[in-house]
C-alpha positions in Angstrom: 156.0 109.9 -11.1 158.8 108.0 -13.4 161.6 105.7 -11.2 164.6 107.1 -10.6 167.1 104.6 -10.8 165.3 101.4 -11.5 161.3 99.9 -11.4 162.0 100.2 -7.1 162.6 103.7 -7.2 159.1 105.1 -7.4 157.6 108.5 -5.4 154.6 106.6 -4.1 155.8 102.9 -3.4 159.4 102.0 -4.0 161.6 99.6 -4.1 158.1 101.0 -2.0 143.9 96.3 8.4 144.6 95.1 11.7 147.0 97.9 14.1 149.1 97.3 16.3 147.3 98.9 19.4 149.4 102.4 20.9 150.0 100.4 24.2 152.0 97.9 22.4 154.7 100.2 21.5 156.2 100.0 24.8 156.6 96.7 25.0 159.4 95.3 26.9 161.7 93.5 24.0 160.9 89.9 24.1 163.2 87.6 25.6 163.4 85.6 22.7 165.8 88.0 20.5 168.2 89.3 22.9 168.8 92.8 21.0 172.3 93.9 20.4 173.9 96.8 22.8 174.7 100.1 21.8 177.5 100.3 20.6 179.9 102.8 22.5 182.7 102.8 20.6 183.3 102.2 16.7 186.0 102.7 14.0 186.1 106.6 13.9 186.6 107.0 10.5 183.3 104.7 9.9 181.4 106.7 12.0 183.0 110.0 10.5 182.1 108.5 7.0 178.2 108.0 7.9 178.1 111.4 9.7 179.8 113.3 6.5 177.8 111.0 4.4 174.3 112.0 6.1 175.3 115.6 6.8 175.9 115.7 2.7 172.6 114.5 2.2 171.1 117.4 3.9 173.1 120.3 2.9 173.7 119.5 -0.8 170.8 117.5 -1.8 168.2 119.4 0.1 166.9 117.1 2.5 165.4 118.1 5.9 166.8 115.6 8.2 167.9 112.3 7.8 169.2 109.5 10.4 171.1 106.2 10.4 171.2 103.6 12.3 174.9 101.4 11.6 175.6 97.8 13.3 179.2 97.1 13.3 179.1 93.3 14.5 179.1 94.1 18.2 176.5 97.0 18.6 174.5 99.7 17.1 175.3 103.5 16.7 172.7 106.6 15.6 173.5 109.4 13.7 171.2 112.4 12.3 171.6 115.2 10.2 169.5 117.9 9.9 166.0 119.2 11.7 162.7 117.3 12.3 161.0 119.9 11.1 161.3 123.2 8.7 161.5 126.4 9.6 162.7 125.2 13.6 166.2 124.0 15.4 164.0 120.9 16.5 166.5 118.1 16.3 166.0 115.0 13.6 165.5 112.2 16.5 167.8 109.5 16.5 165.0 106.7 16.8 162.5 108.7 15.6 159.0 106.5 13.4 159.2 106.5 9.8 157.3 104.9 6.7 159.3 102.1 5.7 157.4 102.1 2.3 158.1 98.9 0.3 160.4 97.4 3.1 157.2 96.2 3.9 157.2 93.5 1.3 160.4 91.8 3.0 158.2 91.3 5.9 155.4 89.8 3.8 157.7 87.9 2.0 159.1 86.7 4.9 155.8 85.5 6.2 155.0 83.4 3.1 158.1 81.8 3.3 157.5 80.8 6.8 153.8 79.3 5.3 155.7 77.7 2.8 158.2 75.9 5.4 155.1 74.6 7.3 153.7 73.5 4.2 150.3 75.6 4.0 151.3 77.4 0.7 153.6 76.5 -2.6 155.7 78.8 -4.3 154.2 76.9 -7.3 150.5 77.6 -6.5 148.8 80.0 -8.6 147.4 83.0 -8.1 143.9 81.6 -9.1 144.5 78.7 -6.9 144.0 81.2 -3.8 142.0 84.3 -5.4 139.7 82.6 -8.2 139.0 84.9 -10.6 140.9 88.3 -9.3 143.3 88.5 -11.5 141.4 88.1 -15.2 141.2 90.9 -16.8 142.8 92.5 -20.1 145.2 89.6 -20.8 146.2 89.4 -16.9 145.8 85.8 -16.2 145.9 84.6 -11.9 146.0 80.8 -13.3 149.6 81.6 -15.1 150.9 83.4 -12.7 152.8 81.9 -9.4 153.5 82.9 -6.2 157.0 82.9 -6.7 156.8 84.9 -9.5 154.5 87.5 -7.3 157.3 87.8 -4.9 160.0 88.3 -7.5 158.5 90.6 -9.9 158.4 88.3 -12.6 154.8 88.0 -12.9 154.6 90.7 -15.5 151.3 92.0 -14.1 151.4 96.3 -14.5 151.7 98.1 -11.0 149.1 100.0 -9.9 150.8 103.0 -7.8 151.7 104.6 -11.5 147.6 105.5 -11.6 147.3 106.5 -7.7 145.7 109.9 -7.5 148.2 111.6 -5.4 151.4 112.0 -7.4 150.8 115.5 -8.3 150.6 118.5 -5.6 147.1 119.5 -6.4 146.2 115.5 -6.8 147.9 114.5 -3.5 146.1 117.7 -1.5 142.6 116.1 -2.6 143.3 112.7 -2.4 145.7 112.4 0.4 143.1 110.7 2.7 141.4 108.4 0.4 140.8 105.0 1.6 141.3 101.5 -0.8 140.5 98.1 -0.1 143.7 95.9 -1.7 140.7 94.6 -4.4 140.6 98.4 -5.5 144.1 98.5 -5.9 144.1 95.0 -8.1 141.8 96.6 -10.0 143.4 99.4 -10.8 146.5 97.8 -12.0 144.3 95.0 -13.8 143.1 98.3 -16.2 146.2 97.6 -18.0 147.7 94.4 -19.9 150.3 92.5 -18.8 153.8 94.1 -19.1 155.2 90.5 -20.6 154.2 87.0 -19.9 154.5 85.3 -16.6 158.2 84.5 -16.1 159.3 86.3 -19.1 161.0 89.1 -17.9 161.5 91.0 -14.7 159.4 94.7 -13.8 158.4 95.7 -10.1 155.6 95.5 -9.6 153.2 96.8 -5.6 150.1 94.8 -7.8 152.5 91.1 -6.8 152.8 91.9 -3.1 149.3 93.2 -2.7 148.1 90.0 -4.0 150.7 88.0 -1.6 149.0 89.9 1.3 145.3 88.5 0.1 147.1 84.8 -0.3 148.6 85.3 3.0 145.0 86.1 4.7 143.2 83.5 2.4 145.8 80.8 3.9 145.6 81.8 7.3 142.5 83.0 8.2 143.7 86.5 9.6 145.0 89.8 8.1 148.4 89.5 6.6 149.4 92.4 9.5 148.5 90.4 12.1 150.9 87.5 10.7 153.7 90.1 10.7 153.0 91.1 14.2 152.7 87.1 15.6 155.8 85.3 13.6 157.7 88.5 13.1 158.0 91.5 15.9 156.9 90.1 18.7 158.8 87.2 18.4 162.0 89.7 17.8 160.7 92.5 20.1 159.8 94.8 17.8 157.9 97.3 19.7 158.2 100.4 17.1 157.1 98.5 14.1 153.4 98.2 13.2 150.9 98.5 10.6 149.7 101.6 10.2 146.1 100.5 8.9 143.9 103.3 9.1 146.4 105.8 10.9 146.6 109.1 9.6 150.1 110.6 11.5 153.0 109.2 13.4 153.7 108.3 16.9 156.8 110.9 18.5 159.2 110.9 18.7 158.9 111.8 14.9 160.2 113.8 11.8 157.5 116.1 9.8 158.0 114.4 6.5 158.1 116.8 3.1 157.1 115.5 -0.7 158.8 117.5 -3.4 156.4 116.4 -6.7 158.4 118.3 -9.6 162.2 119.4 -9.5 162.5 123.1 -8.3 158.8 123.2 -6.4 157.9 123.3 -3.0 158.3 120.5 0.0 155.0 119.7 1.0 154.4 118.2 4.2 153.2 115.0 3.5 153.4 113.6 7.0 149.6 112.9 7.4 148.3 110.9 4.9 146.5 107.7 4.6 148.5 104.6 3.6 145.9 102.2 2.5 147.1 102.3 -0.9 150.7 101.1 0.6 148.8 98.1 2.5 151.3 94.9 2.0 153.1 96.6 -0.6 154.2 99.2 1.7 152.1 100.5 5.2 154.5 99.5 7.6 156.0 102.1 10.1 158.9 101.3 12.2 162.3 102.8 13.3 165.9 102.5 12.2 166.7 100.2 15.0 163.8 97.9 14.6 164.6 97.6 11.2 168.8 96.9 11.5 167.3 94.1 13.7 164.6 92.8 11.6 167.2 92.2 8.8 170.1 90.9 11.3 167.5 88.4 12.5 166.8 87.4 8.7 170.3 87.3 7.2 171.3 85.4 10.3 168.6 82.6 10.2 166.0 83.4 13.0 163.3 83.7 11.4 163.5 81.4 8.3 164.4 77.8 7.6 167.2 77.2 5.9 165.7 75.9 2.6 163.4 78.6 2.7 166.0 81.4 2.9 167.9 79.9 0.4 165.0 80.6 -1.5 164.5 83.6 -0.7 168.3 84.3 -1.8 167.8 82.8 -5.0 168.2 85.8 -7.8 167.2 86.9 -10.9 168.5 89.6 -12.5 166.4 92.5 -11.8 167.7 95.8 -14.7 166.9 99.1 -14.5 165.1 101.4 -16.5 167.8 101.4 -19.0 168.3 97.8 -19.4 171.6 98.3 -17.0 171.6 95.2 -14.3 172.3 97.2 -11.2 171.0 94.8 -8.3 169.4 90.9 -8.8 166.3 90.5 -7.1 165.2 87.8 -4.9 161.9 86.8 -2.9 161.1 90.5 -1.2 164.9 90.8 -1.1 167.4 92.4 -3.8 171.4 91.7 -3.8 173.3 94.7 -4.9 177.0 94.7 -6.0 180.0 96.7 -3.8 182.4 99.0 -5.1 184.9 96.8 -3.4 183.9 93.4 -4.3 180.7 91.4 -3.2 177.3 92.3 -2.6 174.9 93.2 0.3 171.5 92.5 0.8 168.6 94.4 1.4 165.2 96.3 0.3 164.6 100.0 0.3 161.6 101.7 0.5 160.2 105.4 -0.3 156.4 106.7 0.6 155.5 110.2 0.0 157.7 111.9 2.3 160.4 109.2 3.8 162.9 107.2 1.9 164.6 104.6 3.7 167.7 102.5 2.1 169.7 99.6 3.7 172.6 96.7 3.3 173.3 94.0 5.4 176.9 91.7 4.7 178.1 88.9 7.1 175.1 87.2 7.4 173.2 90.5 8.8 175.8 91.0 11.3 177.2 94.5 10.0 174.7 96.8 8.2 173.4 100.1 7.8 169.4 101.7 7.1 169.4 105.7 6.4 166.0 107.1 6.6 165.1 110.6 4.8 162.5 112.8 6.2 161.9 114.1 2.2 161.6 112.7 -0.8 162.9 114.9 -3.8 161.6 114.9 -7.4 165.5 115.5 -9.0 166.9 113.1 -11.0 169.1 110.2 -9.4 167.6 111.4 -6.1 169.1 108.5 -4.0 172.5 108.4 -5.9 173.9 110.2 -2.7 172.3 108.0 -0.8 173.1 104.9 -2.3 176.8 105.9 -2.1 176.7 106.4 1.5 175.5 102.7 1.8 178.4 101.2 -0.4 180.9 103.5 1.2 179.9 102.4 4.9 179.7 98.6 3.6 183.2 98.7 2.3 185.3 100.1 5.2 183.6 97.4 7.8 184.2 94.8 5.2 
């Protein structure tokens, strides 16, 4: 399917293996990341705003249920809109497991950035340095291309998701439960030539972070998952955020999730699928909560040195299909502008079937992520949701 608004916005992967055993998702939350309360109380017409905002989402956009998750600076509230499932008066659970599609990357990011602070990888390194001889093919080159540029999108190398055979309703009903290895999905991208020379220009691209989960296993000896799960949420006490490697469905409490592949046709539910094609471009699963604390924990410093989140913060401009600069991307990061003055950070993600969006100002401390249990084939499908956003942003400014 085309993006939407920019090269993030794309049905299968957006701005979008080792699991996580079942047992592990009741954890008790680590000690080491005291998790914020919920919050009780909170501006009313901020939490008006986000209700109206998600409640508009359903009704006018079409949308089966959506939820948010909003941290004010002293706690967290839920909202939801909608039903969990078609057809029923189920209600859309307030913490209910989602796809966080490319999301995903931040973590992986996140995690090379941590090698890089302990000085096992270089943002300089090539490709070819770590994966001799995978990317060569049709003018794609692994010995010009960095690391960096992997994690930024600069690396010009073509994304694969646009040749994924599941992004039409009769493609996704036969294909749904194919299985790739991440070499399959270089490959597939690697059919193609290079969208512009490394450094050159700016295009996303699932092909960079794929490769940064091989460079992340190469350097470490284990599955880039398993690096997510051991410097990432257990250390925060993330106990609803895992790999879903070769899982089909989601835990429950969960939404059904529902593709829409062409504007006007049917919502297919999409909820069981296989997401090897998302792998470290976008598998992960998680919750609203877990994810408003990942990026607090980010923003605020707890899980990246200094230097290395200053690199990570360094931008480039990142324009969208129509050469308009709407955000500038970072290092699995992107900084978009407010309608009120300055910017938030953050990374959305859509999968076939969930779209998630977020910002985080002050340093992580006030934020909001909106997951959709559908994802719709209009045009300038997340403009309503992108608005919400910007318009919850500004009033706890």
């Amino acid at each position: 399917m085309p993006p939407v608004r920019n090269t993030r916005r794309r049905v299968a992967l957006g701005v979008f293996t080792t699991t996580v055993a079942a047992a592990t998702l009741t954890m008790p939350l680590s000690t080491a990341w005291a998790a914020q309360p919920e919050a009780r109380t909170a501006p009313a017409h901020v939490r008006a705003d986000l209700q109206h905002g998600l409640d508009d989402i359903v009704r006018k956009d079409g949308v089966v249920g959506a939820q948010a998750t909003l941290a004010n600076g002293t706690g967290r509230i839920h909202v939801t809109s909608g039903t969990a499932e078609r057809g029923t008066n189920r209600p859309m659970p307030a913490q209910g497991y989602f796809r966080m599609g490319s999301n995903t990357k931040t973590f992986v990011a996140t995690v090379m950035l941590q090698l890089v602070g302990e000085g096992k990888v270089r943002l300089n390194d090539t490709v070819d340095h770590w994966l001799p001889g995978v990317v060569d093919a049709n003018g794609n080159d692994g010995k010009r291309i960095t690391v960096r540029q992997l994690l930024q999108h600069t690396s010009g190398l073509p994304d694969y998701d646009e040749s994924l055979p599941v992004l039409g309703e009769e493609e996704f009903k036969k294909h749904r439960f194919d299985v790739y290895e991440p070499r399959d999905l270089v490959d597939m991208a690697l059919r193609k030539k290079p969208l512009f020379e490394p450094g050159d220009g700016w295009s996303y691209s699932n092909t960079g972070y794929i490769l940064a989960g091989m460079i992340v296993e190469k350097a470490t000896g284990r599955h880039w998952s398993e690096e997510v799960r051991t410097r990432i949420t257990e250390p925060l006490g993330l106990t609803h955020t895992y790999s879903a490697g070769d899982r089909t469905g989601l835990p429950r409490p969960s939404a059904r999730a529902y593709q829409q592949f062409k504007p006007g046709g049917p919502l297919l539910d999409s909820t069981e699928l296989s997401m090897s094609w998302g792998s470290s471009a976008g598998d992960l699963v998680t919750t609203s909560d877990d994810l408003t604390r990942f990026w607090q924990a980010l923003l605020g410093g707890k899980l990246l040195k200094p230097a290395q989140l200053r690199q990570m913060q360094r931008t480039v401009p990142a324009p969208d299909d129509r050469g308009n600069l709407v955000q500038e991307a970072g290092l699995g990061v992107f900084k978009t502008a407010l309608s009120c003055g300055g910017d938030y950070w953050g990374h959305g993600g859509t999968t076939l079937g969930h779209l998630n969006a977020n910002g985080f100002v002050d340093k992580g401390r006030k934020g909001v992520v909106v997951m959709r249990s559908t994802n719709l084939a209009m045009e300038d499908r997340d403009t309503r949701t992108d608005k919400l956003l910007d318009d919850v942003l500004c009033k706890m400014k």
